[in-house]
N, C-alpha and C positions, 0 to 999 in steps of 0.2 A: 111271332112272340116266343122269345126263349122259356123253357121249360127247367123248373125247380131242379139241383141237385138233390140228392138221397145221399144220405150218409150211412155208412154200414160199418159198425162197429163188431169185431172179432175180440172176443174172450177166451181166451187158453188157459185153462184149469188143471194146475198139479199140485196135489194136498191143497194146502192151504193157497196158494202162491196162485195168483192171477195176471196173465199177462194180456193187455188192453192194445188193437190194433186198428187204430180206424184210417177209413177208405172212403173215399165218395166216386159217385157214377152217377152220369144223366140217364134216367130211362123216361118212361112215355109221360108216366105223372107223379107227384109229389105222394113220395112213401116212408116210413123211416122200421128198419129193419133191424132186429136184434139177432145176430147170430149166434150161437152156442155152440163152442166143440171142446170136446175133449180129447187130449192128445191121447190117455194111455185106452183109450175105448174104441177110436175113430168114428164119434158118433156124432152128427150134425142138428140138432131143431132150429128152427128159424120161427121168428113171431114177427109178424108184419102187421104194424098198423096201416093202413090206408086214408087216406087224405082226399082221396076223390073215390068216385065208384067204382064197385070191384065189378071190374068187366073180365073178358075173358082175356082178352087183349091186355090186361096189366098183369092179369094171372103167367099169363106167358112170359111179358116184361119180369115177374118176379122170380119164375124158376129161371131165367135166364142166367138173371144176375144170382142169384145164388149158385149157378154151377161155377159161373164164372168166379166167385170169389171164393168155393168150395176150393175147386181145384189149384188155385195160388195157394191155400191153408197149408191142402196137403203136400204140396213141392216146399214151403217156408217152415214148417215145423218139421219135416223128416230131418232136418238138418239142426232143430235144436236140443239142445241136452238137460235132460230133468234137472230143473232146478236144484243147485246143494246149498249145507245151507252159511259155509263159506265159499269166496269168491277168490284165486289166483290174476291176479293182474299183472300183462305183460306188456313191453312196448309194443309200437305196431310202425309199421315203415310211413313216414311221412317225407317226401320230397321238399327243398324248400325250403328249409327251417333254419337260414340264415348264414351267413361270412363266414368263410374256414379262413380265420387273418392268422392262424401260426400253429404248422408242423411240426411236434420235435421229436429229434432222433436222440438217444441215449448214444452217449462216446462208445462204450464198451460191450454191451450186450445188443446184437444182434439183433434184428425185428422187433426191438423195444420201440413203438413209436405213438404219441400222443400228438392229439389234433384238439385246438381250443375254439371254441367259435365264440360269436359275438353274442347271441341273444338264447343258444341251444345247448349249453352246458360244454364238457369236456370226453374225450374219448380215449379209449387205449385200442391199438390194433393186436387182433389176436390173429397169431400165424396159422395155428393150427384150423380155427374153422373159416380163417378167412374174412371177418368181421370185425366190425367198430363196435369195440365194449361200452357203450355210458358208462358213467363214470357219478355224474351227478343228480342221479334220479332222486335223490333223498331231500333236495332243495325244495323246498315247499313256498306255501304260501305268502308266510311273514318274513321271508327272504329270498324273494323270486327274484332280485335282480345278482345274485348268484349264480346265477344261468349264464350273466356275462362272464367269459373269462380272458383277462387283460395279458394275464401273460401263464406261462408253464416252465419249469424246471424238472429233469428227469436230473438223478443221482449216477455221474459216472462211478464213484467208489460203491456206496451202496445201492444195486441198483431197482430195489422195492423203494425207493424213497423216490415221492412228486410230489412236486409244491404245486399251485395254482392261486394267480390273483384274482379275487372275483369281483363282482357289482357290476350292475350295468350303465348309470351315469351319476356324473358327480353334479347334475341338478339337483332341481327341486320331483323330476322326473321319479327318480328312485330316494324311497323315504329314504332308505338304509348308509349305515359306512359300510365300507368294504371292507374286506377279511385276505388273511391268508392263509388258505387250508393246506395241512400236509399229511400225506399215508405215507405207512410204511409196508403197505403190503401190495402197492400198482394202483391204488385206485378203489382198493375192495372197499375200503372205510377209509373215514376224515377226520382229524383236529382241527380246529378251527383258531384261530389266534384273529380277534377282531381288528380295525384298526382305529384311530382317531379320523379320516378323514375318507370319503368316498374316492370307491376304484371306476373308472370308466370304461366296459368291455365293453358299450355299444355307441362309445366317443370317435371324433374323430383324431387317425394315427394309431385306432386300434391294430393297424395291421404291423408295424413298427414292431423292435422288439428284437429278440426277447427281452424281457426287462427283467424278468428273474431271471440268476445265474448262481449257480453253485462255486465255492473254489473246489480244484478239483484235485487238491493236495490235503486240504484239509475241508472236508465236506460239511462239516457243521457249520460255518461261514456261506450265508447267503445274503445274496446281495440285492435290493429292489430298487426300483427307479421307479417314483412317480408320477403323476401327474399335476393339474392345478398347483405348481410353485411351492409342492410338500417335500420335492429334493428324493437327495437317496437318501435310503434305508438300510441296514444291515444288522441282520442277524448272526450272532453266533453261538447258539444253542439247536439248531436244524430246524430255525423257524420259529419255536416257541413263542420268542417274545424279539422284539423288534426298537431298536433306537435309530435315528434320524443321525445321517455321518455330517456332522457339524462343520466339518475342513470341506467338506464338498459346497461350495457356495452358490454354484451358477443353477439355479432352479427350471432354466427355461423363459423364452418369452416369448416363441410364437403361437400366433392364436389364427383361425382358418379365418376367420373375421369378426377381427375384434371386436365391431358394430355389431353383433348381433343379440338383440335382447331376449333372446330366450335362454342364453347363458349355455348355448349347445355349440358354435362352430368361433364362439368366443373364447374359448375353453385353452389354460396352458397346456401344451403336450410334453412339456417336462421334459424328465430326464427318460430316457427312450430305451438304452442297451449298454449291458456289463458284459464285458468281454478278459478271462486273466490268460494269462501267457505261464504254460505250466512248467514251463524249464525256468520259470525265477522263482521255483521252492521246491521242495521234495516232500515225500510224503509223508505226513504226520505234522509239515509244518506249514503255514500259507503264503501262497504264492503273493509273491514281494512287486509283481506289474499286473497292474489292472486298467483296463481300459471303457470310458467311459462316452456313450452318445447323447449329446444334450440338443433339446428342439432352439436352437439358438444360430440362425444361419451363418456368422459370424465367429460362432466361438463354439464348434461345434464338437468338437474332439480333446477331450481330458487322460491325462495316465498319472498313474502313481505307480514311484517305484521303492515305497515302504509300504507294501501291504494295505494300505486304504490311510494311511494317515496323514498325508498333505499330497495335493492332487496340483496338477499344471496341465493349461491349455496347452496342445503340442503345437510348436513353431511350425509354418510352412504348407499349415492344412487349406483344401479350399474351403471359398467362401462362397455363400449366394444358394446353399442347397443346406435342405436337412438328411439328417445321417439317417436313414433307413434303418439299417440293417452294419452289424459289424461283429467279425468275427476274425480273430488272431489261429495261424494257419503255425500252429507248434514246428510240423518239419521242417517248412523253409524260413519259419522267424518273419512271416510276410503278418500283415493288418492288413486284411482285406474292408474296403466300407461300401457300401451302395446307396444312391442317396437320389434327392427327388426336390422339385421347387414347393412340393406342400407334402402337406401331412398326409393325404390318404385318408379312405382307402378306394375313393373315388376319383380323383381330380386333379393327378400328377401330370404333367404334361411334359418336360423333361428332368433330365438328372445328369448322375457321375459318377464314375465306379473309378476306387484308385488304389494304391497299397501302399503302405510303406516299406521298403526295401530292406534286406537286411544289413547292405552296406550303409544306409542310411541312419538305422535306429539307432538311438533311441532320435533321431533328426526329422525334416521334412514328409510330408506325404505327398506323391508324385503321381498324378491322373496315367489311368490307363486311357483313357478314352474322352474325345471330346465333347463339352459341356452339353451339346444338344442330344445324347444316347439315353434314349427314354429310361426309367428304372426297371422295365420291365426284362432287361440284362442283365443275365444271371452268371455269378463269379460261381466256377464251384471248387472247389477248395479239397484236395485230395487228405 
């Protein structure tokens, strides 16, 4: 016949402030035990009610257990600190905590590098102590899909200025629309500029990107792409306030599967990455070629060569993959792209990395590599 737990509850008394520890242990018979200690006195009573007869043989059972739960007291409170009567709250390291879909390095300043994740906020790397700064601890409750973040922009001219797109899905998942926050001091504090329509950081093609991009001629000009068939966006006030680029028509159409009614792997991936080419402006004025990746297997590569104001599909590009990733290589005048048969950021199976040549441009784009080199192929771009 199994025998009753005993439950033993520990009371730690400082001024006013009571802190409540309970504990259970089988001993020989059903007892229930109030222990008493105070930390700043180290004084112990014990009151035991008894539930069966007190033999000697329970009397034993009870100082047993009381040494035994004396001595854990005094190893768990040497280690705690008189209550104050505010509290400092600090992170603490959690393993886990979701997709790192996009690294970004600053053009110009050295160890400037931000990392965006999907469901865990945003980060800055500090050189000096070696560590991932948060960024978005200040994201609360009534806008927790804020945590997501879709894409990041560091400022090559000024380089205290980041942008970040946040929200976590453009269901019915996240009550919220998305926003686009910017500092001007790394990350220390936010502006917030809301949007009209939800951002998706924990969609799928979150790893895509980057979808914010600065001009880097004239840096007040920033650029978004994004999702669910809302097109690009561009700001030129450093974010403040935002219009939808109207001459931009192609909004996207692939969806990971259209069929799916929960409106998550149904979802358009949009327009994907801004990419400008900084030898067609100088500085103070904005660069007159910009390059555009859209989730449209077919029509997947756009450039303008007036500053954002009438935009062309480029002749010659492949077909049959989405554009990943795309970034214009200023020294040798190369477009490098990188691309995959889905969106990510799970379920690519193969892709195509290619460039456009300088003898080429503004003409064709020319595969490096053949159609079956998975995207896990990295261009890097001196």
């Amino acid at each position: 016949m199994s025998r009753p737990l005993t439950c033993i509850q520990l009371h730690l008394h400082n001024k006013n402030k009571k802190l409540v520890i309970q504990s259970s242990l089988r001993i020989n018979e059903t007892r229930n035990f109030i222990l008493f200690f105070e930390k700043n006195e180290f004084q112990l009573s014990a009151k035991s009610i008894p539930t069966a007869e007190n033999t000697m043989k329970q009397r034993s059972s009870l100082s047993l257990a009381i040494s035994s739960i004396l001595g854990g007291v005094l190893f768990a409170t040497s280690s705690i600190a008189a209550p104050s009567e505010t509290y400092k709250w600090n992170n603490v390291r959690i393993d886990g905590g979701g997709f790192v879909p996009g690294i970004i390095f600053n053009q110009t300043e050295p160890n400037l590098i931000y990392a965006r994740t999907d469901i865990g906020g945003a980060y800055r790397w500090d050189e000096t102590t070696k560590a991932w700064i948060p960024l978005l601890d200040w994201v609360g409750w009534d806008n927790w899909g804020w945590n997501g973040v879709l894409s990041m922009a560091t400022d090559p001219v000024d380089t205290n200025r980041v942008y970040a797109a946040v929200g976590m899905y453009t269901n019915s998942w996240d009550p919220n629309n998305g926003a686009i926050i910017r500092s001007s001091d790394k990350g220390k504090t936010w502006q917030v500029t809301k949007l009209p329509f939800k951002v998706g950081g924990n969609m799928p093609g979150r790893g895509m990107g980057e979808r914010l991009s600065i001009d880097p001629n004239k840096n007040n000009i920033v650029y978004f792409g994004t999702e669910g068939g809302n097109g690009l966006w561009r700001s030129t006030d450093y974010g403040a306030t935002w219009a939808k680029v109207s001459s931009f028509t192609n909004v996207g159409n692939y969806a990971q599967d259209p069929t799916d009614v929960n409106n998550y792997l149904n979802h358009n991936q949009g327009v994907l990455w801004v990419t400008f080419d900084p030898t067609s402006g100088a500085a103070g004025s904005a660069s007159q070629t910009i390059y555009v990746g859209v989730a449209d297997k077919e029509n997947a590569i756009y450039r303008s060569t007036d500053g954002g104001t009438s935009w062309a599909r480029i002749p010659g590009q492949p077909t049959g993959y989405l554009p990943h990733k795309g970034i214009y290589d200023q020294v040798n005048g190369v477009l490098y792209i990188a691309t995959s048969d889905t969106g990510g950021p799970y379920d690519g199976a193969k892709g195509d990395v290619g460039n456009s040549p300088p003898a080429l441009a503004p003409g064709p784009i020319s595969a490096l590599f053949p159609p079956a080199v998975p995207i896990f192929i990295l261009v890097i771009v001196a």
